[in-house]
N, C-alpha and C positions, 0 to 999 in steps of 0.2 A: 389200546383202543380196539385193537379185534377179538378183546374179550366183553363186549358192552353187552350181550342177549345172556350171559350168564351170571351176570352181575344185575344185570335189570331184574332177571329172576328173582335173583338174593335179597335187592330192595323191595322188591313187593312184597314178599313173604314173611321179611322183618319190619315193614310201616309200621306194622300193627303190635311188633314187640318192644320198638325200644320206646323207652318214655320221655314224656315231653324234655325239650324239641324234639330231639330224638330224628326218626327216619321221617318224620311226616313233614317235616319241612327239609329236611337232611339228607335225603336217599339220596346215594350217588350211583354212580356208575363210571367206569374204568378213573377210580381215584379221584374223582372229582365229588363234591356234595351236589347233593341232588342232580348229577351227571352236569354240574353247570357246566357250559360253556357257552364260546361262543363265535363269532366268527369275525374275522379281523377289516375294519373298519376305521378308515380315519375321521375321525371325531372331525364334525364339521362346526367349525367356530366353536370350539369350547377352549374354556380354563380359565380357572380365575383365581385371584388372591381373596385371601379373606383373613377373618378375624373374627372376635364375638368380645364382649364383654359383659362382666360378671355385675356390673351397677346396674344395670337394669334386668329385673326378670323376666326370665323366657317367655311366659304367655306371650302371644301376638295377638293384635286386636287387631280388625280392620281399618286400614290408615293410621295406625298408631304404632308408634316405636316400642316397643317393649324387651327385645331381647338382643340378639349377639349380633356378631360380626360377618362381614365377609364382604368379598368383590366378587364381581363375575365378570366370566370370558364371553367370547362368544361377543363380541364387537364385531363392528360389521366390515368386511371386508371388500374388496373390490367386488368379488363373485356375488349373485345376485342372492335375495332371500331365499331360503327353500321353503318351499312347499310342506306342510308336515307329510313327514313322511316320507324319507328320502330313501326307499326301498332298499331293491341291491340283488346281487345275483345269487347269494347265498342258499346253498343247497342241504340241505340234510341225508346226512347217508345213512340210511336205516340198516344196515348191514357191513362189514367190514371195516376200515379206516374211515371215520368220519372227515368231510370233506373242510380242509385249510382254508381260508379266505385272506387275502390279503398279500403282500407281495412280503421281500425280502425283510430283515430286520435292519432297522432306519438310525442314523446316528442319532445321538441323546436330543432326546427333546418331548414335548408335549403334545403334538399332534394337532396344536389349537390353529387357524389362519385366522387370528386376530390381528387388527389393522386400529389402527387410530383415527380417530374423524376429527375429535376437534385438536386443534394445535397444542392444546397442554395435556393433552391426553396422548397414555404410550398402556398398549398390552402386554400383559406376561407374556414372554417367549421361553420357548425351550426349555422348561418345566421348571423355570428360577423365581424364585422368590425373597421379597424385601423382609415379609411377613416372618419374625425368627431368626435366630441364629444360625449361621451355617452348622450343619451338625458336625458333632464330635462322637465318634462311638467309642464307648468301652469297653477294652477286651476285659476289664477286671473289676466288672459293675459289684459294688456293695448294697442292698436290698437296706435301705431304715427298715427299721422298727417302728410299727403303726401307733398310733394314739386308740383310743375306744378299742381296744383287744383287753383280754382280762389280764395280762401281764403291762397294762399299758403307763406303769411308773419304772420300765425299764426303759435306759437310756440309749438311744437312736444312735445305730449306728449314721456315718456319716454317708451321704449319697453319690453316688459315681460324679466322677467331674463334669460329666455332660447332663448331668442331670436325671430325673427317672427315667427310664428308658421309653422311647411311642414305638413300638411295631406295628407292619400291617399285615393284614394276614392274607395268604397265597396260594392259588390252587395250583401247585405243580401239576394235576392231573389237564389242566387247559394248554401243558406244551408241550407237547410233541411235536412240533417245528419245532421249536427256540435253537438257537446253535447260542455261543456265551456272548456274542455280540446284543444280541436280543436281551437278556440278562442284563448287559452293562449297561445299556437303553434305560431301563427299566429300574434302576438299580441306582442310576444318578438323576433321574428324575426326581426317585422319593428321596435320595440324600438331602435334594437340596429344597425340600420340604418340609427337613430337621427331621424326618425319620432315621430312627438306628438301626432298624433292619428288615426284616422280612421271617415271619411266621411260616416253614414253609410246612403246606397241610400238604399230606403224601396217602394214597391209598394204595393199591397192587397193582398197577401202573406196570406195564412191561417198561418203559422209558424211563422212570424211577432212578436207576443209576445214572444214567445219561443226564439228564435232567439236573442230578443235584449234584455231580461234579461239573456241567455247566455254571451250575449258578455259583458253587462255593468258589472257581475260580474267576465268575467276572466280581464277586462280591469281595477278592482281595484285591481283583486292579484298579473297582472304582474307591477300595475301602470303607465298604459298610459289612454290617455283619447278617449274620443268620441262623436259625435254630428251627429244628425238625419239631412239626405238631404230626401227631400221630393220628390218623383217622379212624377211630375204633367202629364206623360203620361196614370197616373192611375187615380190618387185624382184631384178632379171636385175645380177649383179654386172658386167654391161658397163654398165649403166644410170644411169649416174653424173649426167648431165642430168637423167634422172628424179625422180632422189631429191634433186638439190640446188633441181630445183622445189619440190618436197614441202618442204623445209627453208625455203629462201627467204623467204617470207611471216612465219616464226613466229620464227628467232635473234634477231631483234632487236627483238624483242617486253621489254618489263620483267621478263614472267617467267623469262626465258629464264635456265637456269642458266649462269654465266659460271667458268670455270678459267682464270687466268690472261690472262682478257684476251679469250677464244676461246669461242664457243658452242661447250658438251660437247654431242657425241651418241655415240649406241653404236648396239649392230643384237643380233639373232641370225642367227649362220654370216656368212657371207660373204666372207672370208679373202681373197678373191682383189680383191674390192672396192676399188679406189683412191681413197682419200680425197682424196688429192692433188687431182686432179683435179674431186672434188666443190665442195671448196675454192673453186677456183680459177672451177667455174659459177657457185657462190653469188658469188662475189667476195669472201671473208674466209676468213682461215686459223681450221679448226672443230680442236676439241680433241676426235679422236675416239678413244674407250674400246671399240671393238666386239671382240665374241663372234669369237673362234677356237674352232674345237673342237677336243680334245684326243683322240690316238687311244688312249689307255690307257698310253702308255709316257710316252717323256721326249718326243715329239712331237706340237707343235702342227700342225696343218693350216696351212701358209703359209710353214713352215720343213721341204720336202720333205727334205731333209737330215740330220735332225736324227734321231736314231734313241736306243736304249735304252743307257746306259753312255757315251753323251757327255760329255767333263768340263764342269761349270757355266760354265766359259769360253766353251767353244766353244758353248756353249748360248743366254748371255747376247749372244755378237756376232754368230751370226746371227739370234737376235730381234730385235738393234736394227736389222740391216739387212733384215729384212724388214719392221718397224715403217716402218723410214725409205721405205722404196720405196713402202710405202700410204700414207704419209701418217697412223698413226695414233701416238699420244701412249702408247698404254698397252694393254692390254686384261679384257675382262669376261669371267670364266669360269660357264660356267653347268652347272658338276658340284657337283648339291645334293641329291643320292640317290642311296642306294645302289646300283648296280648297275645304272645308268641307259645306262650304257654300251652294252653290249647290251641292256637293255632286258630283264634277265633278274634281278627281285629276288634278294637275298642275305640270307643272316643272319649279316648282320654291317655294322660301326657307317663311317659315311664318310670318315673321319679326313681329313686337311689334306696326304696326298701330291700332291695333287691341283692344290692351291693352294701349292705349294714348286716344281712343275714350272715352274707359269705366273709365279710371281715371279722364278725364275731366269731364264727367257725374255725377261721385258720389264724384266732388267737395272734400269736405273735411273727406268724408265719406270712410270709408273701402275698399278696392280693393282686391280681392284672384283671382289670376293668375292660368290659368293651367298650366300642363308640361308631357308631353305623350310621348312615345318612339316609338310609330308604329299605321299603322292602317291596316288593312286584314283583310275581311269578304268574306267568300267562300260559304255561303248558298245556296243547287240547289234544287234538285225537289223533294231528298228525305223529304224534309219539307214545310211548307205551307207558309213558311215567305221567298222565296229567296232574296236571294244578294248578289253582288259578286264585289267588289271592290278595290284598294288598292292605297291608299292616297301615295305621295311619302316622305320616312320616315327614310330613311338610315343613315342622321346623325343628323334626327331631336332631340332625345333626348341632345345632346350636344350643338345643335347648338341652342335648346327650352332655358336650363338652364345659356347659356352666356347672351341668351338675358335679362333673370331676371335678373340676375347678374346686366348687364346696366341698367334697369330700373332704379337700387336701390330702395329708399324709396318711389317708386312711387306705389308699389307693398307692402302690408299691409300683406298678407297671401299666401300660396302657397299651392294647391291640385294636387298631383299626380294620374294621369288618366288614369291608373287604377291600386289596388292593383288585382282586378281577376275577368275584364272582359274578358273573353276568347273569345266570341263569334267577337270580334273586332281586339283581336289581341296585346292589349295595355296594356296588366297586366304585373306587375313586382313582384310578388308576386311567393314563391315557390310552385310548382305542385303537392305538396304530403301530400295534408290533403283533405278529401271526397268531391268532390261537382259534382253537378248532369249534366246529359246531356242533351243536348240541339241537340248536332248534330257536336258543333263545336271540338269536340275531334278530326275528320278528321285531324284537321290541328294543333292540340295544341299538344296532347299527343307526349311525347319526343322534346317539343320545350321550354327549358326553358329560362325564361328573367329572373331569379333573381340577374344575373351576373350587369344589368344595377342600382339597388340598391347600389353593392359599386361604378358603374362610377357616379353616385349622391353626393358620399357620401363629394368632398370637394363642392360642388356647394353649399350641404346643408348648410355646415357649415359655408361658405362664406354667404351664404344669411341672416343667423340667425346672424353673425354679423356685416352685411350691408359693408360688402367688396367687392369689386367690383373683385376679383381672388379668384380663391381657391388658398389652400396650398396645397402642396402636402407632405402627412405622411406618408403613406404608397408607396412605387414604386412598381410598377406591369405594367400588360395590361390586355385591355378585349378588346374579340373580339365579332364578331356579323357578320353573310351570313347566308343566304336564304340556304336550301337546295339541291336546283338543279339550272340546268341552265335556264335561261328566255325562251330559244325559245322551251323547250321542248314541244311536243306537245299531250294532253292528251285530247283533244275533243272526242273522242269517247268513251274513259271511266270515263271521269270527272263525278262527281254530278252534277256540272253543267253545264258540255259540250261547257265550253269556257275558257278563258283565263279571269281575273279579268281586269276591267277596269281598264287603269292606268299600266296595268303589261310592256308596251312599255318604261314609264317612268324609272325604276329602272337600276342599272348595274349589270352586272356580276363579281361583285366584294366582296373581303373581308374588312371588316371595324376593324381597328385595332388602340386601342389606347393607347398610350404609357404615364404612369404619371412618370416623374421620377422628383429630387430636383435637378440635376444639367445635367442633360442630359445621353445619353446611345445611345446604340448602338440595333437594332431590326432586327431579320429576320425572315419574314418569308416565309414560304413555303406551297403553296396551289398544292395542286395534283402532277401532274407532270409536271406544271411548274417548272423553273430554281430558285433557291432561292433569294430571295430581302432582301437586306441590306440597312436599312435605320437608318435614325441621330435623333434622338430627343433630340430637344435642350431645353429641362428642363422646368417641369410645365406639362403639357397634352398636345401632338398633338395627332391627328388623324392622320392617314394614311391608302391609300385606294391602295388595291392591284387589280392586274386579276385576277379571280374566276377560279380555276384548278381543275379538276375534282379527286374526291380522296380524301386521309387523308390531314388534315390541322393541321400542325406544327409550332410551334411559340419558340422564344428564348429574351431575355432582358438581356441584361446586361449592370450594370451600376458601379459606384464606389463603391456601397451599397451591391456588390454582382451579381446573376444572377440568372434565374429561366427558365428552357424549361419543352418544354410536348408537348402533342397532343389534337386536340378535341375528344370529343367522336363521330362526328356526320361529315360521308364524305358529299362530296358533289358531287352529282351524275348528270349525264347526262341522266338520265329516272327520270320518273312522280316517283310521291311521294306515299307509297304502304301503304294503310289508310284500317279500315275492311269494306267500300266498296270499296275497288277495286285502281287500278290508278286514283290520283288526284293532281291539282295542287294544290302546298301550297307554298305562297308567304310570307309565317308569316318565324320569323327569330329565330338562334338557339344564344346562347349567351356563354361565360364561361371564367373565369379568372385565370392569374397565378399574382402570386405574390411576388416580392422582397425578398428573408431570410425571418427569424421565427421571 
């Protein structure tokens, strides 16, 4: 951390070099992307279970069912509603060790104060989930062989006993507190989530060692696994000694996720990177999955060659020979929002062209899929990195995991994006274990996603055994709105004295998903709107209401029982009150109720 003013440097003078995503959504600062962090914060009333199902298509209409799963946290608890905008004292250190928030690291749990109102209604606790199989990791995962690759009448190996693997992915650059307690926290929440492990992204981090012998030994006492992504925003892709130092110490650690016999790692960008050679420092052949990035057509970064109207053949053989000459195994795509490309939101849905380019490419070779729930970046002048953006994202995480779903086995592996980058908006991880600020507290602190974890949880389980629906085991909902209303207007006391690109796109609406096994009945009730009664017909719809200013009340009931309560978190018609001042915050709250005990 008391290298951030030289590092800050480095990303501003590289925005403009590397290529989409690249540094323009990606600049970090001491090992974090885009320096995210943020400041530690117990998530007030969030979490939830959830689900989604693949019978009904993701579009969402206005009060109409149409797409996936989930529950939401954030029941109402004893403590009174808040206020949007539950500030906080969070400091930004513009100079030396940016300022910690938050107290010691907390035993396992979720960080939600979710309480039950009606009598057959019980909350997630302590980060557990019905939603999904308890996970099983494998030290000795076997990668199938994809279907639609141009080798695609060779016969599939068989898949790890727990099934594809879901990672999520982790910015070691956000702990410099953590001691391995915080870790194990952290570590047996997502286990029992059915995550297998933890992506850890690393930049040049003085903490770096500390940090990932932290994690590799709470990741063998809670037993899950993990694998180093490299951040090529830092590490110089001639730097191959460098980073097989970095690796060295930890592949052959117990946690260490194992494919085939070979420590997996991946990276973000770095195309030009020769594994081969990293390999070869470390002394063991690494099974690497790393990030190309894609220019918008049929061309990957690393396959100069390769252009739009290619036939899949020729697609497929120079992927493998550019695979072959790095040394990597497969690779990891990280297009998980809409119009991330350039960096310029769209109103319109992300669909899988994306991930059919990269599966043609890597032929016969490994594919890991992203899947992200949101994007929001509100950076202004109080920091030297601004950005201020928001990709359109309201029912991307459901409509992201039907799409894998359909893929099927075109999809090898799955990374979730992000377990705690805050600074973007997209972490699903809970808020109340230490990590450092960056700035983007304005818009995090009291905004929990861990509730989107159980809406995962049949998708998980669906993908790990290459079904094409979840099941639905647990009945609940989880909900997910914005804070305030769109048109508020906070230009004069914003940080950054505008409105986020893209904020035109969004609605004023509540996102509610119903999992039930044979159908139910849902109401709900936003502010002081008129109550809405809706049908879900069995499996996960979505349903998307008017955004009412006020408490937000929910109800379920199905043959299994019923469950009501309230959010913790109104939703107001003034700017969102942050410890500087009125600002906008487009980032969203989440929380679950859930079916009987």
């Amino acid at each position: 951390m008391t290298h951030l003013f030289p590092l800050l440097t480095a990303l501003l003078a590289a925005s403009s070099a590397v290529a989409s995503p690249g540094a323009g959504y990606r600049g970090r600062v001491h090992g974090k992307r885009r320096c995210a962090a943020g400041s530690s914060a117990t998530a007030s009333g969030s979490s939830l279970s959830a689900g989604s199902d693949s019978a009904h298509h993701s579009s969402v209409s206005s009060l109409s069912a149409t797409s996936s799963v989930a529950t939401a946290s954030g029941v109402e608890s004893s403590a009174p509603a808040s206020p949007a905008g539950p500030g906080g004292n969070n400091v930004y250190v513009a100079s030396g060790d940016p300022e910690v928030v938050g107290g010691p690291p907390v035993a396992a749990g979720n960080g939600s104060d979710n309480a039950t109102v009606d009598s057959t209604a019980s909350g997630s606790a302590n980060g557990s989930s019905t939603n999904g199989p308890t996970n099983a990791t494998a030290t000795n995962a076997t990668v199938p062989i994809p279907s639609g690759g141009s080798n695609a009448n060779v016969t599939a190996a068989e898949p790890a006993s727990a099934g594809r693997p879901v990672f999520a992915h982790y910015m070691v650059g956000l702990t410099s507190e953590f001691d391995q307690a915080a870790w194990e926290k952290e570590m047996t929440v997502a286990k029992s989530k059915s995550i297998d492990g933890f992506a850890l992204n690393i930049g040049e981090d003085p903490y770096n060692d500390a940090q990932l012998t932290n994690a590799y030994a709470a990741a063998e006492k809670v037993g899950f696994k993990l694998f180093i992504s490299v951040d090529f925003n830092w590490y110089g892709t001639d730097e191959a000694a460098t980073v097989a130092a970095q690796l060295k110490n930890y592949i052959s650690k117990p946690a260490q996720y194992i494919v085939d016999g070979k420590p997996l790692v991946s990276s973000f960008a770095g195309h030009d990177f020769n594994w081969k050679d990293c390999s070869a420092a470390v002394g063991t052949e690494l099974y690497a999955v790393p990030n190309w990035l894609q220019d918008g057509g049929d061309n990957i970064q690393g396959a100069p060659g390769l252009g739009s109207g290619s036939p899949p053949e020729e697609i497929a053989r120079q992927g493998g020979e550019e695979m072959a000459k790095r040394g990597a195994k497969g690779l990891f795509s990280w297009h998980v929002w809409p119009g991330q490309q350039s960096n310029t939101p769209v109103d319109e849905k992300l669909g899988t062209s994306d991930d059919e380019k990269y599966r043609t490419f890597v032929g016969n070779g490994t594919y890991m899929a992203g899947v992200s729930p949101w994007f929001f970046t509100h950076f202004g002048k109080e920091v030297p990195y601004s950005k201020n953006w928001l990709f359109k994202s309201e029912t991307l995480w459901v409509d992201r995991w039907k799409d894998i779903l359909a893929l099927g086995n075109k999809v090898n592996m799955l990374e979730i994006v992000s377990w705690n980058d805050y600074g973007e908006s997209h972490y699903v991880g809970p808020l109340d274990t230490p990590w450092t600020s960056d700035g983007s507290d304005l818009w995090v602190k009291g905004m929990p996603h861990d509730a989107m974890l159980d809406l995962a949880g049949p998708f998980i389980k669906a993908f790990k055994a290459g079904a094409s629906e979840p099941a639905v085991d647990q009945e609940g909902i989880v909900y997910w709105y914005r804070p305030h209303l769109k048109n508020v207007n906070c230009d004069s006391t914003d940080n950054f004295g505008s409105k986020p690109t893209g904020w035109e796109l969004v609605k004023d609406s509540v996102f509610v998903a119903a999992m039930t096994k044979s159908g139910g009945t849902l109401k709900v009730t936003s502010g002081g709107n008129a109550p809405v009664s809706l049908e879900a017909k069995g499996g996960v719809d979505v349903f998307e209401v008017p955004m009412g200013v006020g408490e937000q009340s929910f109800e379920l009931t199905t043959t299994g029982g019923s469950a009501s309560g309230k959010s913790n978190l109104t939703i107001s018609d003034q700017c969102w009150e942050s410890r500087l001042g009125k600002v906008y915050n487009y980032n969203f709250y989440s929380g679950v109720l859930n079916v009987g005990a």
